[in-house]
VMD Tcl script that draws the C-alpha trace (Angstrom):
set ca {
  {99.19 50.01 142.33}
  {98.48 53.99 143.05}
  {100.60 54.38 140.45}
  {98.35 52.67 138.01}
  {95.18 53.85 139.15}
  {96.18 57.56 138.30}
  {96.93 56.47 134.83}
  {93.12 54.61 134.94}
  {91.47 57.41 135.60}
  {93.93 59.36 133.35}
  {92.44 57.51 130.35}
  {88.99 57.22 131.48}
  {89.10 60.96 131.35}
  {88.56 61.62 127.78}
  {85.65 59.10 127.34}
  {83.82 60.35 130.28}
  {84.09 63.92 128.68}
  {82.86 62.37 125.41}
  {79.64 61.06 127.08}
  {79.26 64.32 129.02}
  {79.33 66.09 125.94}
  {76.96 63.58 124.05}
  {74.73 63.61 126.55}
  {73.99 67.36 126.06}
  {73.58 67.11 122.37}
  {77.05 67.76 121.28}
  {79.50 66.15 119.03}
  {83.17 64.66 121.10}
  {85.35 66.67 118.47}
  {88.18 66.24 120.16}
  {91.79 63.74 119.85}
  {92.75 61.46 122.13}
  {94.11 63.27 125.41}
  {97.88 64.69 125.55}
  {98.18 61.97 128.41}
  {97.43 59.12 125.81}
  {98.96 61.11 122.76}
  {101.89 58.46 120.90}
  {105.36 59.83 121.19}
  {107.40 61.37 118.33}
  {109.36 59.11 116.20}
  {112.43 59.08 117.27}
  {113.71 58.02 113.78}
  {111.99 61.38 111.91}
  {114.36 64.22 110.25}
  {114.10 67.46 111.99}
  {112.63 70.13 110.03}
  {114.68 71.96 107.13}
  {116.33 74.94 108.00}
  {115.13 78.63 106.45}
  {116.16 78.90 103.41}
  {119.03 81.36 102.61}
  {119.71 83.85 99.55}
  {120.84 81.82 96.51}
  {123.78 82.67 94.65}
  {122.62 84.78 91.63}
  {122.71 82.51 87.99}
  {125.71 82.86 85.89}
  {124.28 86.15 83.65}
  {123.89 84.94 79.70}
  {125.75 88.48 77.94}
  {125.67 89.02 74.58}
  {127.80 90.14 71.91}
  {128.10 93.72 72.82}
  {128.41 92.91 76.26}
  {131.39 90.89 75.59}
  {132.81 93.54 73.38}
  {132.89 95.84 75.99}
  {133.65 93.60 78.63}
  {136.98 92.48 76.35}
  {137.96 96.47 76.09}
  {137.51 97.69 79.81}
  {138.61 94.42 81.68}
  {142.28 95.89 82.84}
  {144.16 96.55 85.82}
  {142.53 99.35 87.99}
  {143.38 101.21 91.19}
  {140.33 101.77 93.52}
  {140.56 104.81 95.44}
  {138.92 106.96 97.74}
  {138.44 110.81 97.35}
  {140.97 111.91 99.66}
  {143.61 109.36 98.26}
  {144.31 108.22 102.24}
  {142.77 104.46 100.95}
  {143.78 102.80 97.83}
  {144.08 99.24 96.32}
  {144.85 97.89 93.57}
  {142.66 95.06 91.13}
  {141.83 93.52 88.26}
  {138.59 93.19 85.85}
  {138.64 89.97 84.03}
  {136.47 88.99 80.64}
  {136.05 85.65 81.92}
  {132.43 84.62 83.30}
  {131.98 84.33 86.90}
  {129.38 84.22 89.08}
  {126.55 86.71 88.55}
  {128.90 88.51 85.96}
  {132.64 88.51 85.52}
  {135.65 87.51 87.12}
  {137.05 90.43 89.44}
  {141.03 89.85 91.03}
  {141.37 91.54 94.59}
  {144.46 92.52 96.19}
  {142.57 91.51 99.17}
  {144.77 92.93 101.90}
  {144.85 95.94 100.92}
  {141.48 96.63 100.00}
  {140.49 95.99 103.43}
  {140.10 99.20 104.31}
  {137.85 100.07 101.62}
  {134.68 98.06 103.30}
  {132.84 97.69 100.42}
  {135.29 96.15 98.49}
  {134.68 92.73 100.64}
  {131.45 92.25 99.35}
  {132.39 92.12 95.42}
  {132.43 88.85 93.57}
  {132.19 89.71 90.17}
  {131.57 92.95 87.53}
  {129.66 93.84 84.52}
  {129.94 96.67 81.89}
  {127.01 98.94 81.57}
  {125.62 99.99 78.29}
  {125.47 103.87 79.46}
  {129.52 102.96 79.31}
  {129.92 102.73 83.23}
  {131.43 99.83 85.45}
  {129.14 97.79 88.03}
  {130.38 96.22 90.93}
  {128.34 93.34 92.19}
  {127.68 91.01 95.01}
  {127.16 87.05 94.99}
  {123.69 88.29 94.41}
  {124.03 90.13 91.64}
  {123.23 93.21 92.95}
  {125.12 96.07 91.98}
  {127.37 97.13 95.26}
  {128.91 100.54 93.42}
  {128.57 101.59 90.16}
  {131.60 103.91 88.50}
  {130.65 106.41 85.59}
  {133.26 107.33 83.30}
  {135.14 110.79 84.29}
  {138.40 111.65 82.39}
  {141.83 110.63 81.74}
  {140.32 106.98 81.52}
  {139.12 107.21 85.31}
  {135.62 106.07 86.70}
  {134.34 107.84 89.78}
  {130.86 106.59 92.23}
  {129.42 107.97 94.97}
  {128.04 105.95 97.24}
  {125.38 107.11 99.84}
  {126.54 107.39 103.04}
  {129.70 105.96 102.37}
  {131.09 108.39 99.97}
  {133.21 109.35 97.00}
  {135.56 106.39 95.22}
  {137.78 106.47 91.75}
  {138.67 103.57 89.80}
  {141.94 104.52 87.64}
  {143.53 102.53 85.13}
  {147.22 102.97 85.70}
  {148.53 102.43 82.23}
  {146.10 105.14 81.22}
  {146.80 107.50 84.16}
  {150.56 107.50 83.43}
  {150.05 109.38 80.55}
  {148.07 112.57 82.45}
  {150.16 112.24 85.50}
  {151.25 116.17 86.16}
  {154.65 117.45 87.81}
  {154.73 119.81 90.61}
  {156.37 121.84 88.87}
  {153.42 122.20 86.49}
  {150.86 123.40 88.92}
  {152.63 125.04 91.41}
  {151.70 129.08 91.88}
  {148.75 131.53 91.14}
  {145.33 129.98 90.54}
  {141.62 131.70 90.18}
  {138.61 129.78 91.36}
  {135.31 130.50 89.61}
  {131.93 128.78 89.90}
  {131.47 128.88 86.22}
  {133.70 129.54 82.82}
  {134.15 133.06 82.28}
  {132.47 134.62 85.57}
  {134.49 136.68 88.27}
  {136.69 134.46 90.36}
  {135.48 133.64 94.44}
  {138.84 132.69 94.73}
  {142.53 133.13 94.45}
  {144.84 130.09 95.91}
  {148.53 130.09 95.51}
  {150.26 126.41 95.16}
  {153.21 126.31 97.00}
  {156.34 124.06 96.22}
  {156.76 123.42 100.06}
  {155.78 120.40 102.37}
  {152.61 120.94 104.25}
  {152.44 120.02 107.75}
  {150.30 116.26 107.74}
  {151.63 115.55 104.20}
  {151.18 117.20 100.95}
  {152.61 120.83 99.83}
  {151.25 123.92 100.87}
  {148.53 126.02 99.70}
  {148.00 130.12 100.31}
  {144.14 131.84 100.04}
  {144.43 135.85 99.38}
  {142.09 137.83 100.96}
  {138.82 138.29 99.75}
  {137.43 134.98 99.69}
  {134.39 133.20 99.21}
  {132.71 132.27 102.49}
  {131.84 128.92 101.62}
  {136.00 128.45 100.83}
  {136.79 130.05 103.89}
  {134.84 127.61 106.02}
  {136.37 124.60 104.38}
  {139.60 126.08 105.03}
  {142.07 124.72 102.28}
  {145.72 124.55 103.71}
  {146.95 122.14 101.48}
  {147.72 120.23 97.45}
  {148.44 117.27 96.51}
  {148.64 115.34 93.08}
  {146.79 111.64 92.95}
  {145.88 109.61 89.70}
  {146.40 113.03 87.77}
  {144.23 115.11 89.64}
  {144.47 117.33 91.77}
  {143.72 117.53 95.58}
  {142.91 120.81 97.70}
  {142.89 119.68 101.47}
  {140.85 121.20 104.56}
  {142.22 122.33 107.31}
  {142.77 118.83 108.96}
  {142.97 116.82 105.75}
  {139.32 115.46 106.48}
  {137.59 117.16 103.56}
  {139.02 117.71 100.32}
  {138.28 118.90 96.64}
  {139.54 117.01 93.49}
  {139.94 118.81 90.62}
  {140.21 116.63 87.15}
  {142.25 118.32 84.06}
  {139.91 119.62 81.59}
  {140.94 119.86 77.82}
  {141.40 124.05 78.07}
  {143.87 123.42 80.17}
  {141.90 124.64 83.13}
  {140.75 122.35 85.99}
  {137.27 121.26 87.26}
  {136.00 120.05 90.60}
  {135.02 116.40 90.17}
  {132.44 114.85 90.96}
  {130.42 117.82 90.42}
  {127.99 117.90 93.07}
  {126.38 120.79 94.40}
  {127.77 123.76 92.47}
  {130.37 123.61 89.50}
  {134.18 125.07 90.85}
  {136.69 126.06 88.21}
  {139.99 126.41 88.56}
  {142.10 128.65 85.71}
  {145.13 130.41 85.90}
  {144.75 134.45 86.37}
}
mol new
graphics top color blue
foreach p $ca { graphics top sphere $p radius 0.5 }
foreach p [lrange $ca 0 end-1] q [lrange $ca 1 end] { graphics top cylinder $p $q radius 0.2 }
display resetview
């Protein structure tokens, strides 16, 4: 019976509080007290969970988009600027997902992190090669260089190269080609900063090695090139270490030129 006379007063509560508050002029405003409040229905659907990102729309390309798409879609090799991490893949002309169908070796592209997040690819009218996500945001984007090769640079990430093997076979060099005397200069015609010598001999770590005369450049001398090496028809000078490294892309003179050229320009021409 206790038991009963605390709910009593429990609900007699709210209407004594309503005649207090009438009494003094004021309106009772309020609900029904939390003790007399119904209880939720059992039967109701729980709220919707926040909604997530939505797949990007398949893209509606025209013509020329499809032209171009048809003419780069190929087998490429995606590397990265030392040549340590490579894999190989496809781009397709067939629609999918926010652009067009991409073919990973999946295995080994796994240690090129990016590479997980692409679903799909679109040609660029400036004549470059986008990389997207399921959102159709562009993960890396690779401008043309030469030989048929694509290079991006990716902030904080760094610098990648897309090759197309057929195309690379035919500017592939020999050792034999490159090896001895070569001058590096920051422009065409100026003095050389450099002289490097290309040896036909294995370099300790992998690669051949590589000889600097006296005289150098100080910025050369504190990246300390030891060694070469030749990858997707270019050629790569090697720090001390093998953690930083120059690529140099043929040029049509015959010489060679530091690609991606950021910073200042680096030639390199025989004496």
């Amino acid at each position: 019976m206790a038991q009963w006379d605390d709910v009593s007063r429990d609900r007699a509560r709210p209407a004594t509080l309503c005649r207090a508050l009438a009494a003094s002029g004021l309106a009772c405003l309020f609900a029904i007290a939390p003790a007399l409040a119904q209880k939720a229905d059992p039967t109701a659907k729980p709220p919707a969970p926040p909604a997530t990102t939505a797949p990007a729309a398949a893209p509606k390309l025209d013509a020329a988009t499809r032209e171009a798409a048809a003419r780069m879609a190929a087998p490429f090799r995606l590397s990265s600027a030392d040549g340590a991490r490579s894999c190989g893949f496809s781009l397709k002309p067939d629609t999918s997902g926010p652009g067009l169908a991409v073919e990973f070796n999946r295995p080994a592209c796994a240690d090129i992190g990016f590479s997980a997040q692409v679903v799909a690819w679109l040609p660029d009218p400036s004549g470059s090669i986008r990389l997207l996500n399921a959102q159709g945001r562009t993960v890396a984007e690779f401008t043309e260089g030469t030989g048929g090769s694509y290079e991006a640079l990716r902030e904080g990430d760094g610098v990648y190269f897309l090759a197309n093997p057929a195309l690379a076979e035919g500017t592939e060099i020999k050792t034999e080609e490159v090896v001895g005397d070569w001058d590096l200069a920051r422009q065409a015609g100026a003095p050389p900063v450099c002289r490097v010598t290309l040896l036909d001999a294995p370099a300790k770590g992998g690669g051949f090695r590589l000889n600097v005369a006296n005289g150098c450049d100080a910025a050369l001398l504190r990246f300390g090139p030891t060694a070469w090496d030749i990858e997707g028809g270019n050629i790569l000078v090697r720090g001390e270490g093998g953690a930083s490294v120059i690529r140099f892309a043929r040029q049509e003179d015959g010489g060679w030129a530091r690609t991606p050229e950021r910073g200042r320009p680096l030639l390199m021409t025989r004496p």
